[in-house]
C-alpha positions in Angstrom: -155.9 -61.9 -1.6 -154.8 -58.8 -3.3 -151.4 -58.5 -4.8 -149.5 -55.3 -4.8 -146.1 -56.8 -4.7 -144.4 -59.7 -6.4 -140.7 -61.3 -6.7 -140.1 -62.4 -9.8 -136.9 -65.0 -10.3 -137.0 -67.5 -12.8 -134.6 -69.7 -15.0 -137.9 -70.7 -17.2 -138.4 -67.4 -19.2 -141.2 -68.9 -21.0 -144.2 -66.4 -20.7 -142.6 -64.7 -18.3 -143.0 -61.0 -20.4 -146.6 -61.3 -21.0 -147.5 -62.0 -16.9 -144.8 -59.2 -15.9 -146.9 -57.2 -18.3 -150.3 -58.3 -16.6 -149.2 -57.6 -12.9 -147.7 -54.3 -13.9 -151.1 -53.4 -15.1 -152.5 -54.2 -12.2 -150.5 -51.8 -10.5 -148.3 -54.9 -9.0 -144.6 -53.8 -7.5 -142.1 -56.2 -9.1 -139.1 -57.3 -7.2 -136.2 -59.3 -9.2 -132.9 -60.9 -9.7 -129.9 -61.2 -12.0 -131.0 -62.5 -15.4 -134.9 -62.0 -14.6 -134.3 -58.3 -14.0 -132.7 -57.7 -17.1 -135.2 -59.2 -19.0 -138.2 -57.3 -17.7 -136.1 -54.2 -18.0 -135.2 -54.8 -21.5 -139.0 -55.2 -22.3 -139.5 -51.9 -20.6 -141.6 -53.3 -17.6 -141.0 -51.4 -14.1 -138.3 -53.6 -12.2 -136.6 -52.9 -8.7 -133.6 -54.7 -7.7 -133.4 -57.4 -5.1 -130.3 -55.4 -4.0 -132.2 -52.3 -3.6 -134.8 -54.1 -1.1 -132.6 -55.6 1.3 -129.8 -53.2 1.1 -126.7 -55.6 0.1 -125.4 -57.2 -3.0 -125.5 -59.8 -4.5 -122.5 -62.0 -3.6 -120.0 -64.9 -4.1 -121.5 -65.6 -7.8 -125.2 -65.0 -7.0 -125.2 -68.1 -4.2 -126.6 -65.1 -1.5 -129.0 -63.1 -2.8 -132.6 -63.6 -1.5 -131.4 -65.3 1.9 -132.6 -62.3 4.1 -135.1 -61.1 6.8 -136.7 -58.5 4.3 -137.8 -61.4 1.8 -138.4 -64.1 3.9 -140.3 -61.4 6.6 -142.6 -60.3 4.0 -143.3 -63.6 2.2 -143.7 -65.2 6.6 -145.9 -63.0 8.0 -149.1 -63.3 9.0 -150.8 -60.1 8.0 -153.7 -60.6 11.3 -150.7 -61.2 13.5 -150.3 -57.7 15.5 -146.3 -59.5 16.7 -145.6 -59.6 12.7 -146.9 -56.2 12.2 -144.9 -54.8 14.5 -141.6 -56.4 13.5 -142.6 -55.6 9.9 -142.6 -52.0 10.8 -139.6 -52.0 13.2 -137.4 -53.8 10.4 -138.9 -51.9 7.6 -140.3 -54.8 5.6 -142.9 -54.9 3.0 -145.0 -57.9 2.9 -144.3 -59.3 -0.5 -148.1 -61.3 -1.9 -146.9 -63.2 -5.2 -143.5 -65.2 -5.7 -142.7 -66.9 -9.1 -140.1 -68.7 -9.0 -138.3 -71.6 -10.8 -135.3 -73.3 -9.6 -131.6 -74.0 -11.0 -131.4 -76.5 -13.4 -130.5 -79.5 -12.0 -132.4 -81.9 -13.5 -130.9 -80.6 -16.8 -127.9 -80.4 -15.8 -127.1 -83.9 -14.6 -128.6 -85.4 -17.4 -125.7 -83.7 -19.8 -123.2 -85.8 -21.2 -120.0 -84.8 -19.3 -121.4 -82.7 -16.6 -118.6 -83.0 -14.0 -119.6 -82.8 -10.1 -118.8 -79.7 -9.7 -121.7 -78.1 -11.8 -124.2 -80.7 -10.8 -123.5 -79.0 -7.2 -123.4 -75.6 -8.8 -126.3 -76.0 -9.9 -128.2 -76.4 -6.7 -130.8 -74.2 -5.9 -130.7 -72.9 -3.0 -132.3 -69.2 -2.2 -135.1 -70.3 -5.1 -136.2 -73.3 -2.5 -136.0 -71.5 0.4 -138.2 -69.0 -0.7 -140.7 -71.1 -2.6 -141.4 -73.2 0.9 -141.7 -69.7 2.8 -144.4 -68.5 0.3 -145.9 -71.7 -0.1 -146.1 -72.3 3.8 -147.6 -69.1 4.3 -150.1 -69.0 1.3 -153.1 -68.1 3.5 -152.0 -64.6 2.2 -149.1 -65.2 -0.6 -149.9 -66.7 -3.9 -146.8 -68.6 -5.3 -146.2 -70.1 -8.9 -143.8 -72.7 -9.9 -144.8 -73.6 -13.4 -145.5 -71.0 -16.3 -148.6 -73.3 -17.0 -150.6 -71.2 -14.4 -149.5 -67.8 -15.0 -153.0 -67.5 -17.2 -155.0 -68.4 -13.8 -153.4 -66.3 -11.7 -153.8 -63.4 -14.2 -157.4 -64.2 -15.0 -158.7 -64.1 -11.6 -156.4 -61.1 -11.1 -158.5 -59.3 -14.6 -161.4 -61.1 -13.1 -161.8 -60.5 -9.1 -158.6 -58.7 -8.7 -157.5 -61.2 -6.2 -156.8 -65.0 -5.9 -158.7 -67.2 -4.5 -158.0 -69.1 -1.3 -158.9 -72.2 -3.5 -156.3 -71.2 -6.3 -153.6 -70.2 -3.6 -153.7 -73.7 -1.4 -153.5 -75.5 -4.8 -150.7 -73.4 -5.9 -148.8 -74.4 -2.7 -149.5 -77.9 -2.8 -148.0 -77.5 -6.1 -145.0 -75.9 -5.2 -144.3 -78.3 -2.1 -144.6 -81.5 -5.0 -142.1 -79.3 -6.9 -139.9 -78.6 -4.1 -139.7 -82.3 -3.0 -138.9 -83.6 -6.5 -136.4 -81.3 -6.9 -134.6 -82.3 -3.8 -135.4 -85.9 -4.4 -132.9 -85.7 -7.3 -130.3 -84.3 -5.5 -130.5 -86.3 -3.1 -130.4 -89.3 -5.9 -127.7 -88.4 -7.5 -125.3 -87.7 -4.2 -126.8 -91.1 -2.7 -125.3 -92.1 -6.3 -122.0 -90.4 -6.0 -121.3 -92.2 -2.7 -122.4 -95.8 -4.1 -125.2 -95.9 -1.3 -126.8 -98.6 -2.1 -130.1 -99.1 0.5 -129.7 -95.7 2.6 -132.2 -95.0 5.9 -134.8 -93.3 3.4 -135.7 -94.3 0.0 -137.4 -91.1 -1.9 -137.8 -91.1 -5.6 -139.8 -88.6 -8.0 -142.0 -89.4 -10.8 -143.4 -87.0 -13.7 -147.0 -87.1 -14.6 -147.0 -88.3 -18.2 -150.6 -89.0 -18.9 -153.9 -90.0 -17.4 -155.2 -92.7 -17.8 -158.9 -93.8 -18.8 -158.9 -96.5 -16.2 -156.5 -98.7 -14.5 -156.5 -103.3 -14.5 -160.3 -102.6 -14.4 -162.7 -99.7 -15.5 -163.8 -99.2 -12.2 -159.8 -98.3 -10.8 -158.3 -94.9 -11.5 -154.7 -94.4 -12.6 -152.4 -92.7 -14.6 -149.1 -93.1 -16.1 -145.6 -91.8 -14.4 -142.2 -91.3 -15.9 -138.9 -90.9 -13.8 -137.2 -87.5 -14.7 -133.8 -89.3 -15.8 -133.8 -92.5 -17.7 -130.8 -94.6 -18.5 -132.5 -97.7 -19.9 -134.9 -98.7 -22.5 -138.3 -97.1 -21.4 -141.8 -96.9 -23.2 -142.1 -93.6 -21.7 -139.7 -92.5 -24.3 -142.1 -94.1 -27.4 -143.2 -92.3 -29.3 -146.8 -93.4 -30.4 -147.4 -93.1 -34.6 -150.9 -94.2 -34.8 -153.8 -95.6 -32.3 -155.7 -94.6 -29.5 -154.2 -93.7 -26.4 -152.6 -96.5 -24.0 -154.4 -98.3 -21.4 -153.2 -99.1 -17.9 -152.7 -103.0 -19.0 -151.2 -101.8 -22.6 -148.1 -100.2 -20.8 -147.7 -102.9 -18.8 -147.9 -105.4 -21.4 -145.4 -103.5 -23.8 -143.2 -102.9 -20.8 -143.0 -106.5 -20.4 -142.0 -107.2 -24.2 -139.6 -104.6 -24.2 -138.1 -106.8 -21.3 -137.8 -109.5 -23.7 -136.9 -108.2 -27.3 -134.1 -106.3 -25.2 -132.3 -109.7 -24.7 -132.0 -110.3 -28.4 -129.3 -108.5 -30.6 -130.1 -110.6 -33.9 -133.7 -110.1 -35.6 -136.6 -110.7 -32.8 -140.0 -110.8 -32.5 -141.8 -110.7 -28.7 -145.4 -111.4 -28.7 -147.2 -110.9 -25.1 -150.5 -111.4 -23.1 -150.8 -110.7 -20.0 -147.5 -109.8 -19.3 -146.6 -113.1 -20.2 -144.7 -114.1 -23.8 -146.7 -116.3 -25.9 -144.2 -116.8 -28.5 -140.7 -115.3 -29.3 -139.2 -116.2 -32.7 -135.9 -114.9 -33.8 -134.4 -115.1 -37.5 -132.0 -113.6 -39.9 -135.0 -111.0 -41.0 -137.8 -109.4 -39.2 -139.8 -111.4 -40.8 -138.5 -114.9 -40.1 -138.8 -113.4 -36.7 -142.3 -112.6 -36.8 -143.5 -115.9 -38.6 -141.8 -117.7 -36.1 -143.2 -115.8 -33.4 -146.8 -116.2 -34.7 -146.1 -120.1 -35.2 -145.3 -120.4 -31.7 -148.7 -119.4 -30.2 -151.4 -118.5 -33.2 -154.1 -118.6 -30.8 -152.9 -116.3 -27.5 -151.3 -113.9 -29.7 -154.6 -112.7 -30.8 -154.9 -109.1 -29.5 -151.3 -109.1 -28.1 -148.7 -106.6 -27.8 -146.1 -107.1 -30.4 -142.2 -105.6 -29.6 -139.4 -106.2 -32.7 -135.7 -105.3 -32.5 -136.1 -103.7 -36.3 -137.6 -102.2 -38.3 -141.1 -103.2 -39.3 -141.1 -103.9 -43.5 -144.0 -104.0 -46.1 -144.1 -107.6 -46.0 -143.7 -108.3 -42.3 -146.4 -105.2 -42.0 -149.0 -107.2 -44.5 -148.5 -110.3 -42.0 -149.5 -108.5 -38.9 -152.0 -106.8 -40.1 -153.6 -110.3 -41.2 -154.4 -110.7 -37.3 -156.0 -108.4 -34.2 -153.1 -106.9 -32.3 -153.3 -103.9 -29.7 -149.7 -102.8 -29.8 -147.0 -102.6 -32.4 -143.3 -101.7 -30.9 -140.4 -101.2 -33.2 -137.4 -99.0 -33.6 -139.1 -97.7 -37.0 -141.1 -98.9 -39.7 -141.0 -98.0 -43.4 -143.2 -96.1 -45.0 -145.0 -99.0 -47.0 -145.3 -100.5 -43.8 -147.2 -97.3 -42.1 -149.6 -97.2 -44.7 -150.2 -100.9 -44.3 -150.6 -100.6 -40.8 -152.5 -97.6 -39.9 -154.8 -98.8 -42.0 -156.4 -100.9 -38.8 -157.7 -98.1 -36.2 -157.6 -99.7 -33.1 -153.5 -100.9 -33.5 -151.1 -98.6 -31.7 -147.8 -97.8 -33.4 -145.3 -97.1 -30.9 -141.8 -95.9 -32.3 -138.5 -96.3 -29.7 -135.0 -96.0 -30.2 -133.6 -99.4 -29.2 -130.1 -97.9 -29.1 -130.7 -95.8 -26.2 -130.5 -96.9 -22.7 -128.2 -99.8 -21.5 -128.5 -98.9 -17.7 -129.3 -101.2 -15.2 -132.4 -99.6 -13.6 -133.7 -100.0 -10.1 -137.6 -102.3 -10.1 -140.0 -100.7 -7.4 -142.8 -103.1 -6.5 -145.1 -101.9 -4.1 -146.6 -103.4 -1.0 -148.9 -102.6 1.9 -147.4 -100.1 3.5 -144.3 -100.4 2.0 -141.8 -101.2 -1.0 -139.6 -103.4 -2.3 -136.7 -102.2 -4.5 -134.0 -104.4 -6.4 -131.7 -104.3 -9.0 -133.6 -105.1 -12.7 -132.3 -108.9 -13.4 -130.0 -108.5 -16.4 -127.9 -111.5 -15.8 -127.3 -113.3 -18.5 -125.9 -116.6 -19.5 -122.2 -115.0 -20.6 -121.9 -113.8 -17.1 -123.2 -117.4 -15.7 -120.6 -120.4 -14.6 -121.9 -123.1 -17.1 -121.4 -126.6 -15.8 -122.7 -129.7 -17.7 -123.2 -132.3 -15.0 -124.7 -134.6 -17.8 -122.4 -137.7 -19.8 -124.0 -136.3 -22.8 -122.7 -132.6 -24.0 -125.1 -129.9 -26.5 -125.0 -130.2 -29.7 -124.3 -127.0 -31.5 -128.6 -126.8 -32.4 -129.5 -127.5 -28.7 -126.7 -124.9 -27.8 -128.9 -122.3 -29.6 -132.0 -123.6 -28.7 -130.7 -123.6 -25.0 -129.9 -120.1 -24.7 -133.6 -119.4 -27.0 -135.0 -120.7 -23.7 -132.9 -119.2 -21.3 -133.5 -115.9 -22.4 -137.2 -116.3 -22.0 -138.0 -118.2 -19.0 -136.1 -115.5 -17.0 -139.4 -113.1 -18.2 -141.9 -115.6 -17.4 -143.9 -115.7 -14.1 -142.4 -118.2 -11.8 -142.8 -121.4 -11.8 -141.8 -120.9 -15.0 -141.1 -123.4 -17.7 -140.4 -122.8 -21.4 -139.5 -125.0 -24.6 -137.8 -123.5 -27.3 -136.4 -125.2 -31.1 -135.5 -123.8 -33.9 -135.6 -120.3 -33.0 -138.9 -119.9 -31.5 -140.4 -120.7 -28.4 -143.0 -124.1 -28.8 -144.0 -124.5 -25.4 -144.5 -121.9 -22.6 -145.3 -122.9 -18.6 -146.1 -119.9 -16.4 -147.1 -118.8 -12.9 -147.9 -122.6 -11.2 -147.5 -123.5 -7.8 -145.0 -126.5 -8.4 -142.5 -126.6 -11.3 -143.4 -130.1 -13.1 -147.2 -128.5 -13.6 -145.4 -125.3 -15.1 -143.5 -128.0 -17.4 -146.7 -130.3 -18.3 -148.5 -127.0 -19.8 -145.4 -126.0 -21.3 -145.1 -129.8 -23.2 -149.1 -129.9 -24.0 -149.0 -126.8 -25.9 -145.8 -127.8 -27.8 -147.2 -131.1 -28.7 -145.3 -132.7 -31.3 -142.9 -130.2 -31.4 -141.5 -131.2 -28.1 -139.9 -133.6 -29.8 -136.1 -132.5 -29.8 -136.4 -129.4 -27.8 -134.4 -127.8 -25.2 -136.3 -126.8 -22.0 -135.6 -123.7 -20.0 -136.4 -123.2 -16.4 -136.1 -120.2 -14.2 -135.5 -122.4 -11.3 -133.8 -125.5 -10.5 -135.6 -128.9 -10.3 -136.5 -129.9 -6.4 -137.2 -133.6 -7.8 -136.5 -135.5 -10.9 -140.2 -135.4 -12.1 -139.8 -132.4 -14.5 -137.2 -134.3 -16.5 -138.9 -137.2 -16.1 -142.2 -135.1 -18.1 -139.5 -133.6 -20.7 -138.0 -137.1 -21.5 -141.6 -138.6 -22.3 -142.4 -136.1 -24.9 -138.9 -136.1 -26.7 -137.4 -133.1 -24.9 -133.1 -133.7 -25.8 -131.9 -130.6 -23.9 -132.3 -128.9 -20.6 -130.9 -125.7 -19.2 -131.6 -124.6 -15.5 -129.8 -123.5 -12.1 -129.3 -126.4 -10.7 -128.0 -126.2 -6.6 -131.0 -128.5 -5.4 -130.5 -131.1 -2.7 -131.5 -133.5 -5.4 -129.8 -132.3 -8.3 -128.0 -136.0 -8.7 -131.5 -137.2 -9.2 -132.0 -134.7 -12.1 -128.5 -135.6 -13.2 -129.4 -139.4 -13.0 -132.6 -139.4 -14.3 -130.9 -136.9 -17.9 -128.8 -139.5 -18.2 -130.6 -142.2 -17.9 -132.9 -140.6 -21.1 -129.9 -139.3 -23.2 -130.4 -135.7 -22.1 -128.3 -133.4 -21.8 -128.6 -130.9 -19.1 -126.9 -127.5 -18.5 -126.8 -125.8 -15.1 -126.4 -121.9 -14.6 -125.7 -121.4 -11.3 -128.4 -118.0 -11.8 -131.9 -118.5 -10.7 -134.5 -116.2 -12.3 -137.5 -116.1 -10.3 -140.3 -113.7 -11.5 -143.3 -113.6 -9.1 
């Protein structure tokens, strides 16, 4: 389709001058508005008014401008249609073959510091929408452009053919309808926000393409990567990668699961994962106590798994990890001894992310066939618990620490999830069996002797006494878990009877 006239409103000015300057050598008619105007006048490129086209002002701030038969006429009607011809030429209203338009914005808006709800609304777009669905709908004969990104296609095939393409024009529209539907999804976010609507009729949420990827869990599944518009909690879409090839599928949702974990701690703390599972956590009064301990609890799994620390990566903690093959490095920074270390390996990613930033409690989307799931992300922790000890025997202040070690891990572990922890590190880790005491008895062979005088955490509480049964034969002095079974007296009894003591939460944390 040719062009001959276009409406031009846009808050994005970027590249704006340089297409206005294309379509005006191409003999294209340029309609626009308020701040667009002026800027295609003050370059000296031919402008009419949107005023001057439908024969009103502009009113009440701008909010009515482009709402009216003579735009919406010429971007609607069929040009075959003898009916739309005729009330085109009755009306007196030119058929109008390109819009570019980009909306209010809102997204930017919102995510100020301060904005008060009066400018989120103000900064609704209305008349931009409107006429972005009108040219989009009828793009059989209109060309419409939402993002400056394709201003050089439009152009080229305009220097080229001196048309667009059907091709260009149905993808432009498709385009423009994603556009349109994010932009509303928002809105409709943050006012489903504003009224503390917690699970309304319809659930619709936006995502921003951030990369693609090579391949998905297997090289024969395609996939990319997604980032929602507005973050308020710690997110590896907002890393920012130092060194390393680009991230696979199972990379991001590795790191996303020790950035779960290393989020729990506020002294020193080292995550290692594989398969979204941790295979050793080590805290310490340096990032390098951290580390060793972290190493120490698994030497074998961690080999090629993600690494996430709490601070910043030093020359000597960098030296250690280098020693061993690891995909993924996350820290909040690392020194500059410690980057030359480092990027000395190829295939290691460096990731970089500001651990300060994002406290939010976000909202966990799991998909299902033909449908989702959505809860609240499981921050509960063991301040906001009611602790009982049902047990004669009461923590020492060690088990106390190695108690809460646990307890922060086992809720991040796939349920039935079991996990021994002493002397700030993990020893043992159960994960993802079909009965609880089979979680435990993997957890207690890989800690071997260092079972001995550790405190076991569970996500769930004990339906029989077996599991403490399993931790009293190899040595285990301390147990933390829910509790609120039928048979928690046999639990209870059973402690007892084996000098435990035993702590119950109240707080399940399954993970499935």
């Amino acid at each position: 389709m040719t062009i001959k006239r276009a409406l031009i409103s846009v808050s994005n000015k970027e590249g704006l001058l340089h297409f206005a300057e294309k379509l005006a050598h191409h003999g294209v008619e340029i309609i626009s508005t308020g701040g667009t105007k002026k800027a295609l006048q003050d370059a000296g490129i031919p402008v009419i008014g949107i005023s001057e086209v439908i024969g009103f002002p502009e009113i009440m701030d701008g909010r009515v401008k482009t709402l009216h038969p003579k735009i919406h006429g010429g971007l609607l009607a069929v040009r075959d249609n003898e009916t739309h011809q005729t009330a085109m030429q009755e009306n007196e209203i030119s058929p109008i073959d390109l819009v570019v338009v980009n909306l209010y914005p809102f997204k930017e808006t919102i995510a100020k510091e301060g904005t008060t709800f009066a400018d989120a609304i103000e900064n609704i777009d209305i008349g931009g929408p409107s006429m972005l669905r009108s040219a989009a709908k009828n793009h059989a004969y209109v060309t419409v452009v939402v993002d400056p990104a394709d201003y050089e296609t439009v152009a080229d095939e305009l220097d080229g053919a001196g048309a667009v393409s059907e091709e260009t024009r149905r993808r432009l529209a498709a385009k423009t309808f994603r556009h349109t539907a994010a932009y509303d999804a928002l809105i409709a976010e943050y006012l489903t926000a504003a009224v503390e609507e917690e699970h309304p009729e319809s659930y619709t949420v936006t995502y921003e393409k951030k990369q693609d990827l090579r391949y998905g869990e297997n090289p024969h599944q395609k996939a990319a990567f997604y980032s929602t518009p507005l973050k308020n909690t710690l997110s590896l879409t907002d890393a920012e990668q130092l060194h390393g090839k680009e991230l696979s599928y199972n990379n991001i949702n590795d790191a996303d699961a020790a950035l779960s974990i290393v989020k729990e701690f506020v002294d020193s703390a080292v995550v290692a994962v594989k398969h979204m599972n941790p295979c050793g956590v080590g805290t310490g009064s340096t990032i390098l106590e951290a580390y060793t301990r972290a190493f120490e609890a698994d030497p074998v799994s961690i080999f090629g798994g993600i690494i996430a620390a709490n601070t910043e990566i030093d020359e000597e903690t960098a030296q250690k990890l280098s020693e061993i093959f690891l995909e993924i490095i996350i820290a909040p920074s690392f020194t500059v001894k410690a980057l030359e270390i480092l990027t000395k390996k190829k295939n290691i990613r460096l990731l970089k992310l500001d651990f300060t930033e994002g406290k939010g409690i976000a909202k966990k989307i799991t998909t299902v066939s033909g449908g989702m799931l959505v809860q609240e992300e499981d921050v509960f922790g063991l301040d906001d618990a009611n602790v009982t000890i049902p047990t004669k025997r009461q923590p020492t202040e060690q088990e106390w620490k190695d108690l809460k070690l646990a307890w922060k891990v086992v809720k991040h572990v796939k349920s039935n999830a079991i996990v021994l922890a002493k002397n700030e590190m993990t020893v043992g880790v159960g994960a993802g069996q079909m009965n609880r005491v089979g979680a435990a008895k993997i957890a207690i062979e890989q800690a071997g002797e260092r079972a001995k005088g550790s405190a076991l955490g569970s996500d769930a509480f004990f339906p029989m006494d077996d599991t403490v049964e399993a931790a009293a034969r190899a040595g285990v002095t301390a147990i933390i878990q829910p509790g609120g079974s039928i048979k928690d007296e046999d639990s209870i009894k059973k402690a007892d009877e084996h000098g435990i003591t035993m702590v119950f939460t109240g707080v399940r944390h399954f993970k499935h």
